[in-house]
C-alpha positions in Angstrom: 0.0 0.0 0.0 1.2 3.9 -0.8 1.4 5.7 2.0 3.1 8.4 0.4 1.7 9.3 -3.3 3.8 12.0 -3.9 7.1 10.3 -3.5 5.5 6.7 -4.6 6.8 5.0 -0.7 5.0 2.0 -0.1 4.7 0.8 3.8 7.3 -1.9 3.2 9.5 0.9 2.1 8.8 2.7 5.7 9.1 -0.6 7.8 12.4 -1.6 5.8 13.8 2.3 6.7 12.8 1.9 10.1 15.2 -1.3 10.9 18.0 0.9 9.7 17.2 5.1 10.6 16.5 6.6 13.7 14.3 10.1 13.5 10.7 10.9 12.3 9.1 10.3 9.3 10.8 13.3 7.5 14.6 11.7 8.6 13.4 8.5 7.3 12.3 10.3 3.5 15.7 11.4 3.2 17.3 8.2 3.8 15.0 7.2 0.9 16.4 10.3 -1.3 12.5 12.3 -0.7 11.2 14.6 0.6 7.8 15.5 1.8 5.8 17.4 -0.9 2.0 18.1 0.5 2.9 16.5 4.4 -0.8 15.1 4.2 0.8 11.2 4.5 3.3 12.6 8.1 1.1 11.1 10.5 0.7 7.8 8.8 4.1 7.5 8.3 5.3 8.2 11.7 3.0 5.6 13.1 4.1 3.0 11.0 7.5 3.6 11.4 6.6 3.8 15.3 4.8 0.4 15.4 7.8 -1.3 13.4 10.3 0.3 16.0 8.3 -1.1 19.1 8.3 -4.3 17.2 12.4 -4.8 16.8 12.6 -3.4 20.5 9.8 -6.5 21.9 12.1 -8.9 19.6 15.3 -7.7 20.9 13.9 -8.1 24.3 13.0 -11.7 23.9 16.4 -12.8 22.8 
């Protein structure tokens, strides 16, 4: 699924970025070579790349 339309970043773009960036969802465009053009996709994208963060963190606290 699109998240962002502008820049054409799918959620599996945003969860891969999130295993290897820290920041918000802006930080994480730029490690993908965008930028944010309208913002309207922001929120989305800093909850999905919140709820993959919490995800490695619960994993990493398992080992």
């Amino acid at each position: 699924m699109y998240i962002c339309i502008c820049n054409a970043i799918r959620e599996s773009d945003l969860r891969k970025a999130a295993l290897t960036t820290r920041g918000d969802a802006e930080a994480t465009y730029a490690t993908l070579g965008k930028r944010p053009n309208c913002g309207q996709c922001l929120a989305k994208a800093g909850k999905i790349l919140d709820q993959e963060r919490a995800l490695i963190s619960c994993e990493e606290i398992a080992l």
